[in-house]
Structure formats: structure tokens, C-alpha cells
N, C-alpha and C positions, 0 to 999 in steps of 0.2 A: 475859695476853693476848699473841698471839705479834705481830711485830714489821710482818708486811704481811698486807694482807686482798684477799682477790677477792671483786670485785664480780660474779655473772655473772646471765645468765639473756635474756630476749625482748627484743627491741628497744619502746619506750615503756612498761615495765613500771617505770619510775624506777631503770635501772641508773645512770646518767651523771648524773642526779641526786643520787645517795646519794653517789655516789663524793667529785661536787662540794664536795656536805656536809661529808662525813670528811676533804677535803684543807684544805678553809679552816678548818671545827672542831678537827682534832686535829692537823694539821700535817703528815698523809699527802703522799706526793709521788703523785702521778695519771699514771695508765700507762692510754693507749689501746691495750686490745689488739686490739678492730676497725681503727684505724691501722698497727699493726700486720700484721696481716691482710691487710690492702685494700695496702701494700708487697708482702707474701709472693708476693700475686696478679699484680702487677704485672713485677715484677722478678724471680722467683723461678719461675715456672710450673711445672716441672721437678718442684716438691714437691707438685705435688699438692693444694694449699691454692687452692679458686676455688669463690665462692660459685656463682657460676653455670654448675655444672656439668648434664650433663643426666640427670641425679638426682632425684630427689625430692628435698624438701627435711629431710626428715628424715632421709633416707641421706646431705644434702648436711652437713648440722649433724652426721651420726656420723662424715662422713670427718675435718670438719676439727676436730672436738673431737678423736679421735684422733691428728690429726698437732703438731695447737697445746698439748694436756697436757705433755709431755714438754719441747716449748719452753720453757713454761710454770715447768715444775722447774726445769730447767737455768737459767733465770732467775733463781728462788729460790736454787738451790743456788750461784750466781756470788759471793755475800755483798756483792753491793755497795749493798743496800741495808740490809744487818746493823749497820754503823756510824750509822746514823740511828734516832730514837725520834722519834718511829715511823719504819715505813721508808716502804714505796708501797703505794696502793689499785692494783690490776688492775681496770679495768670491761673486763668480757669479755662479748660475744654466745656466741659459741660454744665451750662450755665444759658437756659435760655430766658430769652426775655420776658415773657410770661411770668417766668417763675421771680425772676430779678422785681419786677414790677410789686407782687403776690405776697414777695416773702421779704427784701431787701430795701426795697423804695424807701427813703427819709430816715435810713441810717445815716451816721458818718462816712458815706462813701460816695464814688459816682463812678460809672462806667463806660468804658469804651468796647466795642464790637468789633474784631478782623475777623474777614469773609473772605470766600473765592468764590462768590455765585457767580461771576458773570463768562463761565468756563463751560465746556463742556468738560465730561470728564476724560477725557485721553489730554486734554488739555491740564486737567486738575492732574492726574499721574505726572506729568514732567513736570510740575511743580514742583510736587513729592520729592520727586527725584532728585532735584536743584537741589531744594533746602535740605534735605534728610542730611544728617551727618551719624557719625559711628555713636555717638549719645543718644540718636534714637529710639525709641524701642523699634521704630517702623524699616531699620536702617538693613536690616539683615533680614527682613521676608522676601518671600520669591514675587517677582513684578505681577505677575498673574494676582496675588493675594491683593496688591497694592491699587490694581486696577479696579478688583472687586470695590474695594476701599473708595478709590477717587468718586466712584457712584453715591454711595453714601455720603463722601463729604459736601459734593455740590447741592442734595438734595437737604441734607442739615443748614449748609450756607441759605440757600433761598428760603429756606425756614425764617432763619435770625433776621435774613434780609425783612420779611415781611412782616416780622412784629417789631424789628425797628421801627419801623415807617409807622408799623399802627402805633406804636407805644411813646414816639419819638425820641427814641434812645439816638446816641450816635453810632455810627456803624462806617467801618472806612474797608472798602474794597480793595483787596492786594491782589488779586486774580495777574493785574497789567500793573506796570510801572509801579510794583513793592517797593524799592527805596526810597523812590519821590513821595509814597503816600504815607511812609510811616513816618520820614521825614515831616510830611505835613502838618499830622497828628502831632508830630513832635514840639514846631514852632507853636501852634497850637496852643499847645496845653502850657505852655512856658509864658501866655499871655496873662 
């Protein structure tokens, strides 16, 4: 098993969850890379890195999984999480496979994929809604904004879904029975 893992994939698909898991289970150190991000955005404009750009949101997850991959290595390749067993989980939103392949493939790391493709999206909104707690940022917009959203998140999920497959990455479906599958992932990775 290599020494850090990314967690990446849709927002309430149990990325931040799992992550949670693996730092209090196995003793990972826990890297927000949507904090991350949401810095980049703030302070940094210049690079290009803003969720709310006026994009689509699937051109919006290609700019910035393009620009945050390479971050991304250069993070890994800094070795300063090498001296630790284990070293860090990455829970990352925007991170597609593609760019993981591109920019990250044959570091010290491996990754894992939560999806909700196999939803439609009124079905993906009461997800939302489940998991959302007052830590969200998503937790206090009006449902109307959220549904706009749950569109976009299935259509980014069948994205990830399809370059898993091409890429043969792992990718674990929360859409139906979340805690049995993260559970799953969980024995899983503890092999």
C-alpha cells in the first residue's frame, strides 16, 4: 500500500466521510483539498482556479481538475508527508481522472472515487439534503439553487463514472446503500 491516498469525487457522495474514517482508523493526516481551493480562489485569482466561473460546470470541474492535478503531485512529490506511516488522505472535489492519470499516476499515492451517478437528479437533491449538515457550505441555499446543482452533480458523477472504467481507477457508487458501500471500501482497504 503506498504511503497517502486521495479521496476524490462529488460533493455528499461520502468523500469527507471516508476520509474522516481512514484519519482516525489508520492514522492518515487529513488534507482539505476543497480548502484548499476555496484559498486558491480567494487569494490567488490570477490562476484561474474559481468554481464559479461562467462555465458550465463540467467545463468548470475540467478547468480546475486541470490546474489543482499537478498541485496535487507536486504536493506528493515535496516528500513531506514520506516520513510518516501513513502519511495524508486528500479529500478532493475536483479531481478528475483524466487529469489524476496526466498529472499524479506513479506518485506515492492511490485513489479512490465516490459517485452518485446512478440517480436521477431529484433523486441526487434528497441526497443533498440527507447528508447536508450546518458545516456545509450547501447547507443554507434555497432547494431551488440545490436542484439547479443536483444536475450538475450527476452529470460530473457519469463523467468520473466513465473514466474510471476507461482508466481502471476504483470508483464506489453511494447513490443506493451509502453506508454498506463505504463500509465496503472500508474492509477493503484495511486488506
Amino acid at each position: 500500500m503506498k504511503n497517502n491516498i486521495i479521496i476524490a469525487g462529488v460533493p455528499r457522495a461520502g468523500k469527507s466521510t471516508v476520509s474522516h474514517l481512514l484519519s482516525r482508523r489508520f492514522g492518515y493526516q487529513h488534507v482539505s483539498m476543497d480548502s484548499i481551493i476555496a484559498g486558491f480562489e480567494r487569494c490567488f485569482p490570477e490562476t484561474g482556479v474559481n468554481t464559479y466561473q461562467s462555465l458550465s460546470s463540467t467545463d468548470t470541474l475540467r478547468v480546475i481538475s486541470g490546474k489543482m492535478a499537478p498541485f496535487v503531485r507536486a504536493m506528493l512529490d515535496s516528500g513531506e508527508y514520506d516520513e510518516f506511516e501513513p502519511g495524508m488522505v486528500l479529500d478532493m472535489y475536483q479531481l478528475l481522472p483524466e487529469d489524476y492519470i496526466r498529472h499524479i499516476r506513479g506518485a506515492n499515492c492511490e485513489i479512490a472515487y465516490f459517485i452518485t451517478s446512478d440517480v436521477t437528479p431529484e433523486e441526487r437533491f434528497l441526497i443533498q439534503k440527507k447528508y447536508d449538515t450546518e458545516r456545509d457550505y450547501t447547507f443554507f441555499k434555497p432547494d431551488e439553487e440545490l436542484r439547479e446543482g443536483a444536475v450538475s452533480i450527476v452529470e460530473q458523477s457519469i463523467l468520473i463514472r466513465r473514466q474510471c472504467e476507461e482508466y481502471g481507477l476504483p470508483y464506489y457508487e453511494t447513490a443506493h446503500d451509502r453506508e454498506q458501500v463505504i463500509q465496503r471500501f472500508l474492509r477493503a482497504f484495511s486488506r
